[in-house]
Backbone bond lengths (Angstrom), bond angles and torsions (degrees), N, CA, C in turn:
res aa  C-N    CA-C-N  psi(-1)  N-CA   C-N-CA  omega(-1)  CA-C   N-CA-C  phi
1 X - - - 1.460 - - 1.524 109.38 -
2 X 1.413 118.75 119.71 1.019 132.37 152.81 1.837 138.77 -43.32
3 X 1.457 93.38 104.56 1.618 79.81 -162.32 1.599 134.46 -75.96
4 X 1.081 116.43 170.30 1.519 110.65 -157.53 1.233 118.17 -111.58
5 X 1.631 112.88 81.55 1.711 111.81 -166.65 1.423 86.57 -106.01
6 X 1.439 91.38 176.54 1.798 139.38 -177.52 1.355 97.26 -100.81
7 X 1.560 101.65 -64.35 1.607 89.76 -172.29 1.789 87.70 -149.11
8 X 1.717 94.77 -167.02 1.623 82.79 -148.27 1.649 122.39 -84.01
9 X 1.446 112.38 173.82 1.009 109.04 175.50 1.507 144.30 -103.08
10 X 1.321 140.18 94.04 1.373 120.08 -155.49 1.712 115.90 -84.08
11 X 1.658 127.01 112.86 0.892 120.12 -170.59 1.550 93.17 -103.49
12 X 1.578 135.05 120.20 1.176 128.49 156.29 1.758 124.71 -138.31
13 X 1.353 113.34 -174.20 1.271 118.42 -166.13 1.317 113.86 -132.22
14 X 1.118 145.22 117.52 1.588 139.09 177.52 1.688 105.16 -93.62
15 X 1.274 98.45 144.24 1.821 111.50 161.80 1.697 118.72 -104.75
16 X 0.932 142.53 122.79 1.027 124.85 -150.78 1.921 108.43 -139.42
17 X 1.699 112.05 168.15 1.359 89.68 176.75 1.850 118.29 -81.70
18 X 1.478 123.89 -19.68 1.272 121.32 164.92 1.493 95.02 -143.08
19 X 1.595 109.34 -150.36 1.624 131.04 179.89 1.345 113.42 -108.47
20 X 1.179 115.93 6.37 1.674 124.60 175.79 1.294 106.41 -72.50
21 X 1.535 144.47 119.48 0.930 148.15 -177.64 1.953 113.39 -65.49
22 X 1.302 90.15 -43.05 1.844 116.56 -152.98 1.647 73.53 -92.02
23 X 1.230 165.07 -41.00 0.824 151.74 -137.96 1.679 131.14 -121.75
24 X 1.602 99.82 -57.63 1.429 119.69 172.21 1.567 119.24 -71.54
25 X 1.175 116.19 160.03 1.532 126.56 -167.10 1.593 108.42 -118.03
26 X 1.227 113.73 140.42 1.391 108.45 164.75 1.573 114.77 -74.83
27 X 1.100 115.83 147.76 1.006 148.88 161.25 1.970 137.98 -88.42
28 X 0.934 76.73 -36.98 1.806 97.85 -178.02 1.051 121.48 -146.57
29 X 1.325 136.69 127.31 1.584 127.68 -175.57 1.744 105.77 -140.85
30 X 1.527 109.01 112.79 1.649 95.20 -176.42 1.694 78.56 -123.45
31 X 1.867 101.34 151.29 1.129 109.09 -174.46 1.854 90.67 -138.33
32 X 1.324 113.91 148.15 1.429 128.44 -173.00 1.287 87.03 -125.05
33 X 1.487 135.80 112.40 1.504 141.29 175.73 1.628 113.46 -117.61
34 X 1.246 90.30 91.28 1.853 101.96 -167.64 1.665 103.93 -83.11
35 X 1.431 109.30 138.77 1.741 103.94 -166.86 1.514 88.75 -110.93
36 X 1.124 88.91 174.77 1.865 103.87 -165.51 1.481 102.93 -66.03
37 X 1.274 139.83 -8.64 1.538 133.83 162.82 1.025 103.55 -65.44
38 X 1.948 119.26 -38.74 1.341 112.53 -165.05 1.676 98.22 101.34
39 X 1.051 132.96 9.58 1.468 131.74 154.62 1.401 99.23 -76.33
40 X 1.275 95.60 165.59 1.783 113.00 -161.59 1.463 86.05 -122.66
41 X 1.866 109.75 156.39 1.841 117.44 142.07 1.286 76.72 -152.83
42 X 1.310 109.73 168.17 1.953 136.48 -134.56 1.521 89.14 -168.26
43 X 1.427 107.90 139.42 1.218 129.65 -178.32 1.677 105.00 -161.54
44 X 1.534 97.46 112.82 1.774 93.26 172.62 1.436 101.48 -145.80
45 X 1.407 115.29 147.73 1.184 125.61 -165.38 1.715 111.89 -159.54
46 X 1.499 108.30 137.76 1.196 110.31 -167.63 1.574 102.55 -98.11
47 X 1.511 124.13 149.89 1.541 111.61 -146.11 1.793 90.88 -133.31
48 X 0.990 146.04 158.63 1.438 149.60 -169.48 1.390 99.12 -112.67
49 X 1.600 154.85 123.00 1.061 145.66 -111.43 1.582 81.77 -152.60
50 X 1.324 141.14 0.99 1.214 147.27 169.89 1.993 103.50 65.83
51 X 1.496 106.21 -6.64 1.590 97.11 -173.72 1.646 95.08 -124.28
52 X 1.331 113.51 170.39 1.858 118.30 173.37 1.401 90.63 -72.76
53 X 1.432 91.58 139.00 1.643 135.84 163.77 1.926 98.96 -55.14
54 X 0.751 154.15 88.92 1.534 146.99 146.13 1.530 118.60 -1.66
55 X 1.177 159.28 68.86 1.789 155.24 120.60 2.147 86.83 63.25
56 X 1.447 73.27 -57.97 2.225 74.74 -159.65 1.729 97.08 -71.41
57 X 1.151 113.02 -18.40 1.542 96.98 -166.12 1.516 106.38 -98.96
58 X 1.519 119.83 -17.92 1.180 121.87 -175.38 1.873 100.16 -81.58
59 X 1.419 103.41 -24.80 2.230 94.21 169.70 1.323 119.15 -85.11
60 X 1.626 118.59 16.15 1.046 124.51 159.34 1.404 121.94 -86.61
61 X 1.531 104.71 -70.48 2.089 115.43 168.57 1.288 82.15 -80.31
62 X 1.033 156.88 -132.30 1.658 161.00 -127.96 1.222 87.53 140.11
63 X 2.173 153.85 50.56 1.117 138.41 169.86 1.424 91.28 -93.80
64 X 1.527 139.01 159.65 0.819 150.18 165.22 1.722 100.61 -120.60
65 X 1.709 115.87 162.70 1.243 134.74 166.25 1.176 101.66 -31.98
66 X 1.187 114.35 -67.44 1.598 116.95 -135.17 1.567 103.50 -92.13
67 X 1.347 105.83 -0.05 1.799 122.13 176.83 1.452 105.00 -71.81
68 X 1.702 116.63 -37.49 1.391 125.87 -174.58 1.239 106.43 -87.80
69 X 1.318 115.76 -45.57 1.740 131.51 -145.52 1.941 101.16 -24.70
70 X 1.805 115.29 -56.35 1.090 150.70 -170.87 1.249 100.22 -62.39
71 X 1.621 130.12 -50.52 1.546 132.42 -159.88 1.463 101.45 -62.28
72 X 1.490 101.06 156.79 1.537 111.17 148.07 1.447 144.41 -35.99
73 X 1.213 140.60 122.70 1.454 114.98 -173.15 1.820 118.47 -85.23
74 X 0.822 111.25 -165.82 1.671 102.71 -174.56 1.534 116.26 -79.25
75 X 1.305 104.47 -21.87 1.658 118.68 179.85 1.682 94.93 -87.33
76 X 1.480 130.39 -4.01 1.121 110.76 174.98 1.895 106.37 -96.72
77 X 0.996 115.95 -21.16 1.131 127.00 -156.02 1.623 102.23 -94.96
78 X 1.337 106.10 -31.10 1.995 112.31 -152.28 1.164 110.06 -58.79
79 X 1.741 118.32 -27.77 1.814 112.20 178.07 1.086 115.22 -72.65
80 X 1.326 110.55 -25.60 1.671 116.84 179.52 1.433 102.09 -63.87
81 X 1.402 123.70 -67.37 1.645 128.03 169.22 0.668 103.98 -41.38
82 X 1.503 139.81 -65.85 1.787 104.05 -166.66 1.158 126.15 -72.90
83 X 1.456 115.90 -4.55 1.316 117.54 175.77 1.747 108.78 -69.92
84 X 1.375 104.44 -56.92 1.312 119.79 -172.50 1.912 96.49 -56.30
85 X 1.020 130.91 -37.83 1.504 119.57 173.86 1.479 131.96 -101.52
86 X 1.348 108.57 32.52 1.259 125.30 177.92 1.333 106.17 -81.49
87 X 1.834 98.62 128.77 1.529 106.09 -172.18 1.719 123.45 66.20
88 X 1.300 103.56 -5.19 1.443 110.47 147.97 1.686 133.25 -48.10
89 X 1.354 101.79 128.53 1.506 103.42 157.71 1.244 114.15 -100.44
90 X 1.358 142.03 146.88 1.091 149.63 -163.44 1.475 131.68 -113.26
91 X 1.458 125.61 113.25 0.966 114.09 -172.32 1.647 114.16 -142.04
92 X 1.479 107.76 165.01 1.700 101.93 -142.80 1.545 93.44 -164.66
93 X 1.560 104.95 -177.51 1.498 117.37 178.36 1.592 108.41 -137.54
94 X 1.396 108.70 99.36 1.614 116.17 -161.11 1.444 103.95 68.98
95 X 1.941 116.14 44.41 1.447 87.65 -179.29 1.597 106.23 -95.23
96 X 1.492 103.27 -10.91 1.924 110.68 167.87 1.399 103.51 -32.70
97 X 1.224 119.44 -61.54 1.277 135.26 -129.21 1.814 105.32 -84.30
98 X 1.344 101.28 -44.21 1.439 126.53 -143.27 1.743 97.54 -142.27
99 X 0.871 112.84 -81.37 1.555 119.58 -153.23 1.792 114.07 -57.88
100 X 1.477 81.12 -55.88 1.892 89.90 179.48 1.927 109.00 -75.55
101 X 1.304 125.56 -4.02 1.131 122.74 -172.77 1.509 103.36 -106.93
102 X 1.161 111.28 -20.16 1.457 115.52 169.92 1.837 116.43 -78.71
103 X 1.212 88.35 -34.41 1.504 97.70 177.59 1.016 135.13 -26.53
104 X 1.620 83.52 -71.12 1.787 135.23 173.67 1.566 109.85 -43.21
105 X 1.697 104.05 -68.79 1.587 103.22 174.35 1.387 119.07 -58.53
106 X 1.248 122.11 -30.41 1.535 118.17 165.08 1.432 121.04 -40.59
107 X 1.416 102.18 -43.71 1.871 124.29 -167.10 1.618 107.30 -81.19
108 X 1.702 116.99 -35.98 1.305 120.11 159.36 1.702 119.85 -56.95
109 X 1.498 92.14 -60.46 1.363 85.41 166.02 1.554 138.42 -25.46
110 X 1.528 93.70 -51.84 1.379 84.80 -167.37 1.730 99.81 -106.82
111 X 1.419 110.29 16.44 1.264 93.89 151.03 2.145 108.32 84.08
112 X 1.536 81.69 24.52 1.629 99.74 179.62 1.387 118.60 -112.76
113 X 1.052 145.40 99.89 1.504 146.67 -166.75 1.564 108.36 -56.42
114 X 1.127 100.86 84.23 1.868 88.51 171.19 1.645 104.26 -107.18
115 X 1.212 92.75 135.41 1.461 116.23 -172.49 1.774 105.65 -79.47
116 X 1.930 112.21 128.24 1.757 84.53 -176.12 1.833 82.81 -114.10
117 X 1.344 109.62 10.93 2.001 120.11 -172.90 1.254 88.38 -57.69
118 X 1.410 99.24 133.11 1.311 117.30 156.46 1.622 129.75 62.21
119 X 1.843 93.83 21.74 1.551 96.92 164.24 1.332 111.44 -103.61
120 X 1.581 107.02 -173.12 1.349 106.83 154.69 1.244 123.39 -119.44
121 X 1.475 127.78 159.21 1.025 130.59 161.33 1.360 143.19 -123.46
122 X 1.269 117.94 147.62 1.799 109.42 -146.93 1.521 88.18 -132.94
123 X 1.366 107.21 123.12 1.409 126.51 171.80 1.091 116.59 -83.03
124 X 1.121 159.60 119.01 1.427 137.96 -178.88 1.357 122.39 -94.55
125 X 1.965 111.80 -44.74 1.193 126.45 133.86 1.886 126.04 -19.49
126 X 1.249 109.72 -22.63 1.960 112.38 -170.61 1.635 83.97 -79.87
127 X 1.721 94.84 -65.95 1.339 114.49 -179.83 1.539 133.74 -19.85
128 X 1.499 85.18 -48.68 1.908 102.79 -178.90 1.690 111.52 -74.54
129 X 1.249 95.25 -47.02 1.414 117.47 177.58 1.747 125.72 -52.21
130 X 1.392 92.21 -39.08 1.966 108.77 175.03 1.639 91.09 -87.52
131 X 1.165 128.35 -68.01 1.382 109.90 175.80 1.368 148.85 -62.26
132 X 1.331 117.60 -37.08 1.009 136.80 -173.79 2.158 113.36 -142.87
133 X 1.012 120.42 40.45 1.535 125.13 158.12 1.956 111.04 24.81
134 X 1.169 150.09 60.57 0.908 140.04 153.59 1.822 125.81 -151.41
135 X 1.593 82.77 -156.82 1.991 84.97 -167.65 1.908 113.88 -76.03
136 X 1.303 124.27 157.39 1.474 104.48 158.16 1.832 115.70 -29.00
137 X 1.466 103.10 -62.34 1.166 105.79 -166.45 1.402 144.36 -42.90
138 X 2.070 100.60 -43.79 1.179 121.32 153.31 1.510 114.40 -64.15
139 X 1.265 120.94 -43.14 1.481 126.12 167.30 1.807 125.40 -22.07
140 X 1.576 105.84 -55.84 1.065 124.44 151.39 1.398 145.41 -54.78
141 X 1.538 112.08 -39.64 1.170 132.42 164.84 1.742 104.90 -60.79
142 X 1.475 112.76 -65.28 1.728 124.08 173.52 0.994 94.36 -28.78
143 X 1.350 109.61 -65.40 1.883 102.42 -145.49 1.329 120.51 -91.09
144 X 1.346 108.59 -43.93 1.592 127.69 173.94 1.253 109.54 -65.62
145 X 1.645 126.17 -38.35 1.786 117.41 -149.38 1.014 105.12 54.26
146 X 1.654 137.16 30.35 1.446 117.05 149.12 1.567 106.09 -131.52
147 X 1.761 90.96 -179.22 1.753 104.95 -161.14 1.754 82.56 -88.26
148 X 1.574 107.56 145.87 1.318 95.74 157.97 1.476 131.18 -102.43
149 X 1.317 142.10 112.77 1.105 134.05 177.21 1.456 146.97 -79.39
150 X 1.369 123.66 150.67 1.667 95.87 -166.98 1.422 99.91 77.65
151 X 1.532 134.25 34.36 1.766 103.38 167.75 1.410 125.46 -71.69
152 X 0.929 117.01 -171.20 1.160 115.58 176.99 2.012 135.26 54.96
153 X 1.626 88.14 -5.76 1.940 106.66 161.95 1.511 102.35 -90.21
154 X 1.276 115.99 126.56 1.195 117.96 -178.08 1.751 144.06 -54.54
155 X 2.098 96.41 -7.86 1.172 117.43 174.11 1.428 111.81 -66.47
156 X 1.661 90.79 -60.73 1.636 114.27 177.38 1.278 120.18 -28.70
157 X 1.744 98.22 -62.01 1.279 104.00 -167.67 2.072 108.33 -77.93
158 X 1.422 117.96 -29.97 1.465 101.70 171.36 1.387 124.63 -36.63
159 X 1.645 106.67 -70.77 1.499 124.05 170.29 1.140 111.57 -42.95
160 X 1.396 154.36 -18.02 1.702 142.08 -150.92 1.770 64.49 -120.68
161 X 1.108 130.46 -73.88 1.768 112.15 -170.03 1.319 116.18 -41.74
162 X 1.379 137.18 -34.89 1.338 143.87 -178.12 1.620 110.60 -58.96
163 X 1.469 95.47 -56.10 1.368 114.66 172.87 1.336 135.96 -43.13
164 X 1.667 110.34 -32.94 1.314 153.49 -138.99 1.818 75.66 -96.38
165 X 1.225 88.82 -84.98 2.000 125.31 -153.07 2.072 83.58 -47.07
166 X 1.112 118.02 -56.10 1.627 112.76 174.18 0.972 117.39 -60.14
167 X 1.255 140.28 -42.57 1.661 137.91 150.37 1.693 137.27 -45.03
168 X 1.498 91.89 -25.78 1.603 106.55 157.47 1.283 142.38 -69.22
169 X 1.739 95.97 -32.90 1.469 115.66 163.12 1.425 126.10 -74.84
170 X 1.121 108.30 -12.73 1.905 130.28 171.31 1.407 85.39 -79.27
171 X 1.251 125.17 -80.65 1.431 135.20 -172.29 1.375 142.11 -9.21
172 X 1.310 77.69 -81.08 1.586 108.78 163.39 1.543 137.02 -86.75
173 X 1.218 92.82 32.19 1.883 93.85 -162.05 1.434 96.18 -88.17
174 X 1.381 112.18 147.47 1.691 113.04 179.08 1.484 103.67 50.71
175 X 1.479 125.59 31.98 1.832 110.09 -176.29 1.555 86.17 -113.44
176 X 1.728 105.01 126.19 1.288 113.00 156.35 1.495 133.23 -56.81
177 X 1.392 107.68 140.91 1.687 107.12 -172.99 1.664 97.38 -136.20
178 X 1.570 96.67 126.67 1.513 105.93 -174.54 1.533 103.59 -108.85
179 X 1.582 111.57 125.56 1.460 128.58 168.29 1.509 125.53 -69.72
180 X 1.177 100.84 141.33 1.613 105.57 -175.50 1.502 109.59 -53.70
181 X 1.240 121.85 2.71 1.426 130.25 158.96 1.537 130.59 -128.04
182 X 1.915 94.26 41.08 1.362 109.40 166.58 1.603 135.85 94.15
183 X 1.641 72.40 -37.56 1.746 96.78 -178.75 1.587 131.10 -64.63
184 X 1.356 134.09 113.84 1.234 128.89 179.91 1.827 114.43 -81.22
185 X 1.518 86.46 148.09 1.561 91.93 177.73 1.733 98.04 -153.41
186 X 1.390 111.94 179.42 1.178 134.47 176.56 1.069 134.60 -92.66
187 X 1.466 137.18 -5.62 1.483 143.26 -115.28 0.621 119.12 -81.04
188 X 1.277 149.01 10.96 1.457 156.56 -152.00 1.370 102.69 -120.74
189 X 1.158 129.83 79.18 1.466 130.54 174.39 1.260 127.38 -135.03
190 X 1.188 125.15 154.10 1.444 120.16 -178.04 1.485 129.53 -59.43
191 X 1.159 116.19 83.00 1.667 119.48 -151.37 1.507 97.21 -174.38
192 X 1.614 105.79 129.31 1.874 92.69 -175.82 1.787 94.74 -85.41
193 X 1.206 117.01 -36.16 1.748 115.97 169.22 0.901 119.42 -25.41
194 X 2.010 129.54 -54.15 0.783 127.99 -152.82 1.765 111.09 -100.57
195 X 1.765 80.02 -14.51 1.771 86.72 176.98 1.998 112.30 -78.18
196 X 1.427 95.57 -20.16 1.289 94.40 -174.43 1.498 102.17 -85.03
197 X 1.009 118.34 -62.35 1.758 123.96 162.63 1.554 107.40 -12.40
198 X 1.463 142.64 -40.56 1.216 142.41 167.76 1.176 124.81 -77.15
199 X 1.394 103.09 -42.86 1.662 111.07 -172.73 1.434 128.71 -94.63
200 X 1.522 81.57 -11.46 1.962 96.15 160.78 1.169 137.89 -100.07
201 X 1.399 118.59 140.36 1.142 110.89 -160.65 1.890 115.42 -106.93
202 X 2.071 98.36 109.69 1.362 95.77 -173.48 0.902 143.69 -75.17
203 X 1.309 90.43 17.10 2.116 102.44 -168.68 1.784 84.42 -85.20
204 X 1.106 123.86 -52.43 1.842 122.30 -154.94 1.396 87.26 -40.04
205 X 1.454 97.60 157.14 1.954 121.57 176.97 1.712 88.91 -134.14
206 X 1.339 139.75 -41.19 1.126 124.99 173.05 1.431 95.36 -107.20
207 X 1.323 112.80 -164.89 1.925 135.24 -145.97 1.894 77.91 -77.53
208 X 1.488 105.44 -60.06 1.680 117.20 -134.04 1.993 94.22 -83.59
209 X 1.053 104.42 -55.48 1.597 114.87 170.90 1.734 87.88 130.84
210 X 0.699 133.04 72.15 1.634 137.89 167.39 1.736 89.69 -106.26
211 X 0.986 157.80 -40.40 1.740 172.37 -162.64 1.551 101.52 -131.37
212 X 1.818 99.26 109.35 1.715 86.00 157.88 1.430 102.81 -141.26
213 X 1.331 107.80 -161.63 1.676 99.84 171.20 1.722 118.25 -110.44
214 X 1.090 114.41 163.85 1.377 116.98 -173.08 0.562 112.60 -105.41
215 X 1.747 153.27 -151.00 1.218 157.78 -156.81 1.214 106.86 -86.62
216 X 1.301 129.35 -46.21 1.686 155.54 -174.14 1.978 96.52 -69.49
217 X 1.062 125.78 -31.30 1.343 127.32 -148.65 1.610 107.35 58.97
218 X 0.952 111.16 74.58 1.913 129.00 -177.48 1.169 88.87 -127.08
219 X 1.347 129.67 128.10 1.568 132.96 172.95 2.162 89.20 -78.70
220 X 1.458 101.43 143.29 1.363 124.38 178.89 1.323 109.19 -132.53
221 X 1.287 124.08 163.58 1.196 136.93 164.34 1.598 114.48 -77.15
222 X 1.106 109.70 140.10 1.545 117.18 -174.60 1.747 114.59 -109.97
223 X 1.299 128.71 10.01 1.060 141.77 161.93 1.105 139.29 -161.33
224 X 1.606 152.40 169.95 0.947 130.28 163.78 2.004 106.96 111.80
225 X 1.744 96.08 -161.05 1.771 90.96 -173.51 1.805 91.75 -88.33
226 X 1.238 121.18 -26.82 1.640 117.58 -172.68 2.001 109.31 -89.34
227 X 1.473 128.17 10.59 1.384 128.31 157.15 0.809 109.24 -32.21
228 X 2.061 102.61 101.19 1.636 95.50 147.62 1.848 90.62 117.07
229 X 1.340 112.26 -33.94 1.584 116.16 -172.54 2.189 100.22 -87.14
230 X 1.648 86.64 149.99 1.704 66.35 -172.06 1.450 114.03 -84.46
231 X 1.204 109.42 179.56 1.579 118.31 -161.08 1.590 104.95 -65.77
232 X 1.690 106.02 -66.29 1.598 129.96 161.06 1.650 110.67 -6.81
233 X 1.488 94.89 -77.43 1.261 110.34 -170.57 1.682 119.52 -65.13
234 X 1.136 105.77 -24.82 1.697 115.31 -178.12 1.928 100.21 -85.61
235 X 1.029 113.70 -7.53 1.709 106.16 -153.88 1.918 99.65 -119.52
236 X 1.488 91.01 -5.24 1.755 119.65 -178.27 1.622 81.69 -101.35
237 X 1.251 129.37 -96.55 1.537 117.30 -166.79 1.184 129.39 -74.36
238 X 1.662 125.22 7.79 1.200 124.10 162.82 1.621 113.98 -124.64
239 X 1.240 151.18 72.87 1.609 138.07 -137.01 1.340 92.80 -83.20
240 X 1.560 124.82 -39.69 1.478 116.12 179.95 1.527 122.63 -42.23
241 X 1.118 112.32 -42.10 1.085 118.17 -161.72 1.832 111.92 -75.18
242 X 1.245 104.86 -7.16 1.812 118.81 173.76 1.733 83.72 -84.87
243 X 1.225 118.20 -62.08 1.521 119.85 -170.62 1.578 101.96 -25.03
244 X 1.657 109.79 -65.74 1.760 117.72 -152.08 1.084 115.05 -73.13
245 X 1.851 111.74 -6.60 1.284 110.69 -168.90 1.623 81.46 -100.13
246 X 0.925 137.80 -64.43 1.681 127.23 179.84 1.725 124.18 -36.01
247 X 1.140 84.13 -20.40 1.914 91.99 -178.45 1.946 110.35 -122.25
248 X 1.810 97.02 22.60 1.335 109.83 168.81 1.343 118.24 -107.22
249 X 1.031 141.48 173.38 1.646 139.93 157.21 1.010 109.01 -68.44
250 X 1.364 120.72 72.57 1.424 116.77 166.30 1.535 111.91 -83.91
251 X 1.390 124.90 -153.66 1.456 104.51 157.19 1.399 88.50 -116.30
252 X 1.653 120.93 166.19 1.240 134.96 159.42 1.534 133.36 -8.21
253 X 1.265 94.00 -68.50 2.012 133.24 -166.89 1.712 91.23 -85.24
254 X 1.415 142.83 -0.08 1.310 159.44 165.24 1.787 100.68 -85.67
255 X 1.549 104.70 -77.12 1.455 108.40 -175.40 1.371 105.53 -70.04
256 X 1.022 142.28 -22.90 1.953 122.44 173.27 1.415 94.50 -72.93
257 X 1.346 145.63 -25.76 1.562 151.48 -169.60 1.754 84.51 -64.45
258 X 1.253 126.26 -88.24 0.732 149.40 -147.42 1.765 99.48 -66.55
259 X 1.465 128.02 -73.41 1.587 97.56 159.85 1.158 159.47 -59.60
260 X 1.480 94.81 -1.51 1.746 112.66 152.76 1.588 102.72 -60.04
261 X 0.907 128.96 -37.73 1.453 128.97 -152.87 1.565 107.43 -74.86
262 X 1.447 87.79 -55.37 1.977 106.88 177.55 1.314 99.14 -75.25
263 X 1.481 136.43 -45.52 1.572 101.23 164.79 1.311 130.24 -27.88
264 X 1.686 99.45 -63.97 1.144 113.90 -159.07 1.957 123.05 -81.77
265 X 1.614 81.24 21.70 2.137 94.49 173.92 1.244 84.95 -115.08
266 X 1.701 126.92 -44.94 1.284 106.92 168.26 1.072 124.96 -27.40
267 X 1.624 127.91 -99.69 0.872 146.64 162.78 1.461 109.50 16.68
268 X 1.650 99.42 -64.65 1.749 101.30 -176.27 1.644 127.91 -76.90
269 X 1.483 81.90 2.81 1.875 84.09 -178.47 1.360 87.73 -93.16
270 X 1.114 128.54 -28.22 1.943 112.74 -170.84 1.592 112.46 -96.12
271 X 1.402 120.36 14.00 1.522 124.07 -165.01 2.045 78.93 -97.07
């Protein structure tokens, strides 16, 4: 099934030097940008990450140093990307989690405004996971009936997600989905709104979920000795503790979360 956009869609995959958001660099970026006819243009490019590639991360993608050494770096490339994803909705496999939050700090990094207001985003990975529990790989196999090859190159793996997310909509059509509070729904429909509406997760207050909201919509801490206590209130009776997170590896799109926050108690202590 052919999917049913407005406007277009960016499905892509990053390779990267680890899973550290605040830390690691992309490496590889292939993007499948499907336009609302449903015509495709494809853009992938291997990116020089300015730091060593890791032994463990290169037997995952198989990129080596000296594969990048030559490439572009991400600050060479980023006007081009944001050009190429303007007015994009975005869609990915763990890209909630990982992909689209890495992005972002890439785009801070170099000091490029990419806008994530007012898109959507479609997990496909959430998707697989609430319905059906497994790997990309099996993912493909489920849905496609095929082997996937090449995992873990970032082309490979875009397209087998593309593939995936159109096979779901065959899938899942009219398939009930019961909430951890009982409730049945439908969600699986041809609609990127409604696909993002499932596969996103609304509790996050930043990209990664280090800040989410609680029951109250009170932004809280999501790890650590203060889980669960709100941000406001911890950053009012403890100020250090805004300090360690600013002078920690957080990622970027984490610390503007977080001094929005202390502005905005500021703010209310001087009103």
């Amino acid at each position: 099934m052919d999917l049913n956009l407005t406007r277009p869609l960016a499905v892509f995959d990053l390779e990267s030097t680890g899973i550290k958001v605040a830390t690691d660099r992309i490496i590889e970026i292939s993007i499948l940008k499907v336009m609302p006819d449903n015509s495709e243009k494809s853009l992938t490019q291997l990116v020089n990450p300015t730091i060593p590639i890791p032994p463990e991360s290169t037997k995952i993608h198989g990129i080596r140093n000296e594969d990048v050494r030559d490439k572009p770096t991400f600050s060479d490339i980023a006007p081009k990307l944001n050009q190429f994803l303007t007015d994009c909705d975005l869609a990915g496999y763990n890209s909630n989690r990982f992909d689209i939050p890495l992005l972002a700090e890439e785009f801070l990094r170099a000091n490029i405004h990419f806008d994530l207001k007012n898109r959507f985003f479609i997990d496909v990975q959430n998707i697989f996971h609430k319905m059906e529990p497994r790997t990309l790989k099996a993912a493909y196999r489920f849905y496609c009936n095929k082997k996937l090859e090449n995992a873990h190159t970032a082309e490979a793996d875009t397209k087998a997600t593309y593939e995936i997310l159109k096979s779901q909509l065959d899938v899942y059509r009219d398939v009930d989905f019961e909430d951890t509070e009982g409730r049945f729904s439908k969600p699986i429909i041809n609609s990127v709104k409604a696909l993002h509406d499932f596969s996103y997760n609304h509790r996050f207050v930043d990209m990664i979920g280090h800040i989410v909201f609680n029951d109250d919509m009170v932004e809280v801490f999501n790890f650590g000795k203060y889980k669960g206590k709100p941000v406001e209130e911890i950053f009012n009776k403890e100020p250090q503790y805004y300090d360690w997170m600013m002078k920690s590896q957080f990622p970027r799109s984490t610390k503007n979360v977080i001094t929005a926050i202390k502005l905005r108690a500021f703010n209310k202590g001087q009103s």
